[in-house]
BAVO-108343 format. One line per 10 residues: number of its first residue (from 1); their letters; for each residue x, y, z of N, C-alpha, C. Coordinates in steps of 0.1 Angstrom, whole numbers, plus 2048, in hexadecimal, padded with zeros to 3 digits. Layout:
NUM	A	X:Y:Z:X:Y:Z:X:Y:Z ~ ...
# end
This chain:
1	XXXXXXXXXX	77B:7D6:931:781:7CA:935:784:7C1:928 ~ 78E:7B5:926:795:7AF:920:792:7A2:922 ~ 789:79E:916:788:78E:91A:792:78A:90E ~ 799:77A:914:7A2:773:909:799:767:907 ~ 795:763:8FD:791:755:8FD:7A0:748:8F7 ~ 79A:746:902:7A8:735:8FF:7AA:72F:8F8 ~ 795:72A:8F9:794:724:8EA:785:721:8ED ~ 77F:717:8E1:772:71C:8DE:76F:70C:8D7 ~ 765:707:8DF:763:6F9:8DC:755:6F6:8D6 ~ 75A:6EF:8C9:752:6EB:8C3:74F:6DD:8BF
11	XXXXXXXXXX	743:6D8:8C2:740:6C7:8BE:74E:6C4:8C7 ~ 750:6BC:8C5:75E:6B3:8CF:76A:6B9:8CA ~ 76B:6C5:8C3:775:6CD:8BB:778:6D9:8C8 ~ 785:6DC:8C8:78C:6E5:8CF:78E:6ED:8C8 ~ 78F:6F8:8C8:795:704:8BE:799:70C:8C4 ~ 7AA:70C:8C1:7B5:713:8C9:7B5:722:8C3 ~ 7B7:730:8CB:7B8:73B:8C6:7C9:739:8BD ~ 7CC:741:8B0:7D5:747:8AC:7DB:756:8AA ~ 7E4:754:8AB:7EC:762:8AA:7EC:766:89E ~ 7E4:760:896:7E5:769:886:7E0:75C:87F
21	XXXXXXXXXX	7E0:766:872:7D4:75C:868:7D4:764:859 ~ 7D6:75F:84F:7D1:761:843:7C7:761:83D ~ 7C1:76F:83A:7B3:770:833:7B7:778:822 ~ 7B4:76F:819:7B4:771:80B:7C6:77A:808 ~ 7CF:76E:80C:7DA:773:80B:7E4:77C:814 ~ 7D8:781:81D:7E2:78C:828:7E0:786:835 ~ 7EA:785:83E:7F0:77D:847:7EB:78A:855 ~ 7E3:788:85B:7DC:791:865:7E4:78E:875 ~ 7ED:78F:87B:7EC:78C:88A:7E1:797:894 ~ 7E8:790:89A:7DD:78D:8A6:7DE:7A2:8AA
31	XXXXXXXXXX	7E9:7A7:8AD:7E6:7B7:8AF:7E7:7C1:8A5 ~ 7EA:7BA:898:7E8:7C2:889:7F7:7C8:88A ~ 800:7BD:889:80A:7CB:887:812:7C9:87C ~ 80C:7BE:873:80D:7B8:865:81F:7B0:861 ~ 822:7AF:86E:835:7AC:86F:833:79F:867 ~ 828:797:867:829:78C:864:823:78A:856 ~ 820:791:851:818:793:842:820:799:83E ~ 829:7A1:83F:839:7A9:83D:841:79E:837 ~ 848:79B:843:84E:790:842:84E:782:838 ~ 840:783:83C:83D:777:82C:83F:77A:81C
41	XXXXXXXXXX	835:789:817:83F:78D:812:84F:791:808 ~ 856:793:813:867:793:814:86A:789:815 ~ 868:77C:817:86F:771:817:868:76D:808 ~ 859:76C:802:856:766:7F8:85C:770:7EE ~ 85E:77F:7EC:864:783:7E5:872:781:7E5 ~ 87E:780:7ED:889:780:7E9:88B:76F:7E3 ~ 887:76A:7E4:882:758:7DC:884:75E:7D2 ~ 87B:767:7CB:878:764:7BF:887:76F:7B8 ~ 884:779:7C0:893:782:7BA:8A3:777:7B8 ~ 8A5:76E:7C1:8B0:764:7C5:8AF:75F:7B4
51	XXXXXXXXXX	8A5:75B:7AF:8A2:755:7A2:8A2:75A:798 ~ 89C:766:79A:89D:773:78F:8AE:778:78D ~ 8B3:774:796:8C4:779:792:8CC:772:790 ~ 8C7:767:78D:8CB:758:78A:8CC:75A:779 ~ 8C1:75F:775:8C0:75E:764:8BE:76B:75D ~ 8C3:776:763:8C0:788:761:8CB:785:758 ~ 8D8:781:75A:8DF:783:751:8DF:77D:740 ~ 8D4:777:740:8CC:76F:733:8C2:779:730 ~ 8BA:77D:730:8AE:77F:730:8B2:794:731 ~ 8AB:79D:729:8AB:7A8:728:8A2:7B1:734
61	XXXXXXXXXX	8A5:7BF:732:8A1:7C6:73D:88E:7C5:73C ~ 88C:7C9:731:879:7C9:72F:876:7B7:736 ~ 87C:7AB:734:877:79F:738:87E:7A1:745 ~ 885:7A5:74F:88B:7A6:75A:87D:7AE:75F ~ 87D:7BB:75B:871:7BE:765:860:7B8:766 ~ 85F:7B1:759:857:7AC:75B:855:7A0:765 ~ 85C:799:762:85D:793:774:861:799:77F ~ 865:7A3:782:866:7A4:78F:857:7AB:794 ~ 84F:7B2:78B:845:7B6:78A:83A:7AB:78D ~ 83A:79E:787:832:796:786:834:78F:795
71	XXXXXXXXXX	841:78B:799:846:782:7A7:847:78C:7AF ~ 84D:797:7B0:84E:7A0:7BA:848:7AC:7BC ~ 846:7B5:7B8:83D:7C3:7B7:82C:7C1:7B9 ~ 82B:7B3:7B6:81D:7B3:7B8:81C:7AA:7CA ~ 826:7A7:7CB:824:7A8:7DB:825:7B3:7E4 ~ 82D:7B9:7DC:82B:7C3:7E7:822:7CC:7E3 ~ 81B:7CD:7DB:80E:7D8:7D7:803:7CB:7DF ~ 800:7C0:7DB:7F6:7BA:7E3:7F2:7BA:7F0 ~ 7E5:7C3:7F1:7DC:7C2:800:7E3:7D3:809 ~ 7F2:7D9:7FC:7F7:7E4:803:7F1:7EE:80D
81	XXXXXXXXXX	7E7:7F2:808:7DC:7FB:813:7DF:7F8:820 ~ 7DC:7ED:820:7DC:7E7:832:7E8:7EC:838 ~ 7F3:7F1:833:802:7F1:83C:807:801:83E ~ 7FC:806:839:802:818:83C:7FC:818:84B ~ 807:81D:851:80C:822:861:80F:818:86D ~ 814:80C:85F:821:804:86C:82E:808:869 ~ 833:803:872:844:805:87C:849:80A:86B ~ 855:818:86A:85D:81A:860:869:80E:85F ~ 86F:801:868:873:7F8:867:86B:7ED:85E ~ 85D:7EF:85F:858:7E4:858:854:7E9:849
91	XXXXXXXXXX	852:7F5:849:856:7F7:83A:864:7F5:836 ~ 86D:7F8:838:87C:7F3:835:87A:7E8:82C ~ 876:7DF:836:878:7D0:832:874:7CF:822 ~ 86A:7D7:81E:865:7D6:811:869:7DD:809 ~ 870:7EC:80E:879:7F4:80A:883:7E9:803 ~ 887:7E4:80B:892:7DB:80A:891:7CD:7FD ~ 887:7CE:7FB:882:7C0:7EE:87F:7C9:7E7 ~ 87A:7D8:7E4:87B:7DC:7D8:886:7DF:7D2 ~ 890:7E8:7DC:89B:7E6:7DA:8A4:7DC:7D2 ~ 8A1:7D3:7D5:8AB:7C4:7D2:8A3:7C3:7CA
101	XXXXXXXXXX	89D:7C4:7C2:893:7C2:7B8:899:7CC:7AB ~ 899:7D9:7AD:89E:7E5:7A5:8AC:7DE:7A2 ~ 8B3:7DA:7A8:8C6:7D8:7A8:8C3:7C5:7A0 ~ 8BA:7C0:7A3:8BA:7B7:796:8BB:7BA:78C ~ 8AE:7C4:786:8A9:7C9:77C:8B4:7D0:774 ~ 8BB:7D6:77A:8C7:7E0:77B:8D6:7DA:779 ~ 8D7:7CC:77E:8E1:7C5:782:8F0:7C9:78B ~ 8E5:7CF:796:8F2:7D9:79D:8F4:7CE:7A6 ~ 8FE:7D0:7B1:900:7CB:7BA:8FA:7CD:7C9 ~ 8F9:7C6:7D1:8F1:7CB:7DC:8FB:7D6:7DF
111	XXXXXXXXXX	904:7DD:7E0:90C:7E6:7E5:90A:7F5:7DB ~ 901:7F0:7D0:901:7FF:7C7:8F3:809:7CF ~ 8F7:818:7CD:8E7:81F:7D0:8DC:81D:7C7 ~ 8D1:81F:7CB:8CA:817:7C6:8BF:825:7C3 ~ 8BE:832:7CA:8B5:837:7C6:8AE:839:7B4 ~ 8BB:83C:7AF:8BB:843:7A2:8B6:838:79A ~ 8BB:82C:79E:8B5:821:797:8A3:822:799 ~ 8A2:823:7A2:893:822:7A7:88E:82D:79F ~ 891:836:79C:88B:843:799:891:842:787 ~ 895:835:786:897:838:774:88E:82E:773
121	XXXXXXXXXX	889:820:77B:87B:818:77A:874:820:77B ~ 870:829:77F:86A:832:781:85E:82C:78B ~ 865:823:797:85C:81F:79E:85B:828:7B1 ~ 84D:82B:7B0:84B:82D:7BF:850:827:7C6 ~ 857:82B:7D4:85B:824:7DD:84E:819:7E9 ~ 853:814:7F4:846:80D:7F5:83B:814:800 ~ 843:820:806:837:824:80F:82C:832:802 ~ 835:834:7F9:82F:837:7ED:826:834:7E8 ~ 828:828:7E3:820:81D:7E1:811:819:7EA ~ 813:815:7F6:807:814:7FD:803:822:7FA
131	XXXXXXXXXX	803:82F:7FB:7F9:838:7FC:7F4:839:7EE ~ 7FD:836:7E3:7F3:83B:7D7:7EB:82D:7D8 ~ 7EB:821:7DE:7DF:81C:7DD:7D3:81E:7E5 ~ 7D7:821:7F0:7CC:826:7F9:7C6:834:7F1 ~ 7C9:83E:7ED:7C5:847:7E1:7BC:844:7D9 ~ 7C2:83A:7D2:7B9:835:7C6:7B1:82C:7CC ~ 7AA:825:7D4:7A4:81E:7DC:793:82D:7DF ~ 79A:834:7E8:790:842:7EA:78C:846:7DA ~ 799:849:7D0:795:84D:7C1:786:845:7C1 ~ 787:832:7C1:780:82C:7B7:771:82B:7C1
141	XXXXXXXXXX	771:82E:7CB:768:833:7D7:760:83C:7D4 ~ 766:849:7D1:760:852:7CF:758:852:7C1 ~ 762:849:7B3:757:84C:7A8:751:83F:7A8 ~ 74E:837:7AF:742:82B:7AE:74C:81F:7A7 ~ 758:81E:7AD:75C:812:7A5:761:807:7B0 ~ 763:80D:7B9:764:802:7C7:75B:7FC:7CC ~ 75B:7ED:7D1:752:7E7:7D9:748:7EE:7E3 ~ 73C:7EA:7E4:733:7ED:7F0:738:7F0:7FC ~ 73F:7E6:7FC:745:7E3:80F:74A:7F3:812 ~ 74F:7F8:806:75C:800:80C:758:812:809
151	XXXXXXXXXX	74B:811:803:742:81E:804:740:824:80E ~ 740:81F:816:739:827:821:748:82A:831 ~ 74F:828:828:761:827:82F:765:838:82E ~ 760:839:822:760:84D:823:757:854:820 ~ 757:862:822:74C:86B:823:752:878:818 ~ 74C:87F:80F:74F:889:80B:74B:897:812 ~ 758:89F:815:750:8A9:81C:748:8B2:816 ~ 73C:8B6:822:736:8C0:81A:733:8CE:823 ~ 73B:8D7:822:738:8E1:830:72A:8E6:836 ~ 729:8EC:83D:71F:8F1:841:717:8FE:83C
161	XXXXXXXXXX	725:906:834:71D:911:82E:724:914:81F ~ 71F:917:817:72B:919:807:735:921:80B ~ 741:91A:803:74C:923:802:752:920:7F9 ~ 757:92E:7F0:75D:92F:7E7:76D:928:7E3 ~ 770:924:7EB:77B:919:7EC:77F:90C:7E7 ~ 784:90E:7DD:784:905:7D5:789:8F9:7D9 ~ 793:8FD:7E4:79B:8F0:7EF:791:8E7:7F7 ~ 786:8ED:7F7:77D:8E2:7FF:774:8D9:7F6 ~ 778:8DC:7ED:76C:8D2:7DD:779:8C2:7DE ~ 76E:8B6:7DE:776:8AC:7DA:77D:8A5:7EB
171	XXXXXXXXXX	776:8AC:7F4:780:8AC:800:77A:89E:809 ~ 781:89A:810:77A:88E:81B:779:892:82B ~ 76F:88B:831:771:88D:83F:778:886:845 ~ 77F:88C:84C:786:887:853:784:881:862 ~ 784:873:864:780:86D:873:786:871:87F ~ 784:872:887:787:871:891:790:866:894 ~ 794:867:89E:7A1:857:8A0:7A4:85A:8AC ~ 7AE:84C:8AF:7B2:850:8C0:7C2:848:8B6 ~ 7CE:84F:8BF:7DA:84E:8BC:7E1:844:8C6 ~ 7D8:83E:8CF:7DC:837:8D7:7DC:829:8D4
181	XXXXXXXXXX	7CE:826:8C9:7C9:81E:8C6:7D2:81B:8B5 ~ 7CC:816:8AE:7D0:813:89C:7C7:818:896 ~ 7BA:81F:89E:7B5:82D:895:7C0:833:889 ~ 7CA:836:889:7CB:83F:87D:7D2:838:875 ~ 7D1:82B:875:7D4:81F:869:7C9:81F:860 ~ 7BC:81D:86B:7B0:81D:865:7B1:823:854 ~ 7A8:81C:84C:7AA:81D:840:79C:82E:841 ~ 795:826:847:788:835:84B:790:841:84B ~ 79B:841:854:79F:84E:859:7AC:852:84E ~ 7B5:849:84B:7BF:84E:842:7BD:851:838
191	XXXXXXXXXX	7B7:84B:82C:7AF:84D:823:7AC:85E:823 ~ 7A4:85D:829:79E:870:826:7B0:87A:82A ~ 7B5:875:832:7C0:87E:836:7CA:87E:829 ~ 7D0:872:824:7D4:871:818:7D2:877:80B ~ 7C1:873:80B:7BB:87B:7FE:7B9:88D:7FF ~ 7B8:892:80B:7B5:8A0:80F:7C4:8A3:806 ~ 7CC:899:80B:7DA:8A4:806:7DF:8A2:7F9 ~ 7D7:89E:7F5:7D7:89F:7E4:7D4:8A9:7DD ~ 7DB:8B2:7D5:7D7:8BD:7CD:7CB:8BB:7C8 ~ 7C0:8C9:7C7:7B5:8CA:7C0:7B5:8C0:7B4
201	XXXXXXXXXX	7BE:8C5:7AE:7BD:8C3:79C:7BA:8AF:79D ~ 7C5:8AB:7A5:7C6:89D:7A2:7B6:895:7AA ~ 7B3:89F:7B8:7A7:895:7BC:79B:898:7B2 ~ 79E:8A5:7AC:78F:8A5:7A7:78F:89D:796 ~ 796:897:794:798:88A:784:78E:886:785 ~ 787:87E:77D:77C:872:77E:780:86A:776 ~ 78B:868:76C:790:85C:764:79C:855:76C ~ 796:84B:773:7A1:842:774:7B2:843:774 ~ 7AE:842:764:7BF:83D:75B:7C3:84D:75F ~ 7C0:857:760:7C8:860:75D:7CF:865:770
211	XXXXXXXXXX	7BE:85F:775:7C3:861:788:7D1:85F:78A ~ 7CF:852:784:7DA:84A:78A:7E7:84C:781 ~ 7E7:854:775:7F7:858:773:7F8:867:77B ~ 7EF:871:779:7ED:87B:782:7F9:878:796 ~ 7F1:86F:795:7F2:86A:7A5:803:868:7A9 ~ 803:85B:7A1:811:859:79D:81F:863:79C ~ 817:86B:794:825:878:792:828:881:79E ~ 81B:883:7A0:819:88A:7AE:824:883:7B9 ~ 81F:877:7BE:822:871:7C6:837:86D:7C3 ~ 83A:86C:7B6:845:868:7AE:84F:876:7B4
221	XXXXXXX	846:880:7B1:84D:88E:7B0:853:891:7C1 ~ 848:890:7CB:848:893:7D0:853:88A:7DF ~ 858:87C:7D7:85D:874:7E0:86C:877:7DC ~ 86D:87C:7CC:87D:87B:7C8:87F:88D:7C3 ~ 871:895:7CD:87C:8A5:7D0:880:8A8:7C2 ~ 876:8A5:7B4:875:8B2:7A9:86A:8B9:7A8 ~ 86E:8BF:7A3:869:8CC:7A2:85C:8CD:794
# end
């Protein structure tokens, strides 16, 4: 059964339910489907791009990306984890600001392609993006560099009997989930599926700096089909 509360009174204070709410920057509604933390966003980023193309033609390509990096790239990398397995329209949208972002940098017009550009920044695209952070999130999990909270989010597997298989060293378990539900949002459950499909060589790293260029190429290689 489904209770709604209306609202919830305190001292001579009413306290009305909301449909969403901001915790440390990320904009939560009410059924998680993040349209509205999206949306915020893509409006506060294309601000800053509107301004950034205002003075690109002053200012060189190394100082160009540095802002867009500083005003925009770090929005959309902020809190990213949380958005792997909503709507492929609601990635667009941010598809869509990195995009306009590359064609500043670039000084193309909104009407030029944009891949090659993106792949001479040599930047991940953005559903890209969220997974190498969720990756490196399990990475800094697994060697003791992540928070408390988030230890006990995964399990390393360990079989039941030895096997010579070297595919099962470095591996996670994987949860259970219901597909009905936002189970397989869950960071518990995508996490280990994500990381499973990472080549041996790159889960078993234990330096950081090297994971994460490792990770990168991998993930680089494998979005723009070289070889």
């Amino acid at each position: 059964m489904n209770y709604f509360i209306s609202s919830i009174k305190i001292g001579t204070d009413i306290i009305e339910p909301t449909n969403k709410a901001r915790n440390i920057g990320v904009i939560l509604d009410n059924i998680v489907t993040m349209s509205c933390h999206i949306n915020n966003i893509v409006k506060g980023a294309f601000y800053h791009l509107r301004n950034a193309a205002k003075i690109r033609k002053y200012i060189n390509v190394t100082t160009a990306e540095v802002l867009v990096h500083a005003f925009v790239n770090s929005k959309l990398d902020f809190c990213n984890s949380l958005l792997h397995g909503i709507p492929k329209y609601e990635i667009n949208k941010l598809q869509s600001v990195q995009n306009a972002a590359a064609r500043v940098i670039a000084c193309l017009s909104k009407f030029d392609h944009i891949s090659d550009t993106l792949k001479e920044l040599h930047w991940l695209p953005v559903e890209q993006r969220i997974i190498f952070k969720i990756n490196l999130i399990c990475f800094k999990i697994l060697n003791n560099l992540a928070p408390d909270y988030l230890v006990d989010l995964i399990h390393v597997y360990e079989p039941a009997r030895y096997l010579r298989s070297s595919s099962d060293k470095w591996r996670l378990v994987i949860k259970p989930y219901n597909l009905k539900t936002y189970g397989l949002r869950a960071f518990s459950v995508i996490a280990p599926i994500l990381w499973n499909d990472l080549p041996i060589d790159i889960r078993s790293i234990d330096d950081v700096n090297k994971f994460k260029s490792k990770l990168k190429t991998f993930l680089f290689k494998r979005v723009y089909e070289l070889s």
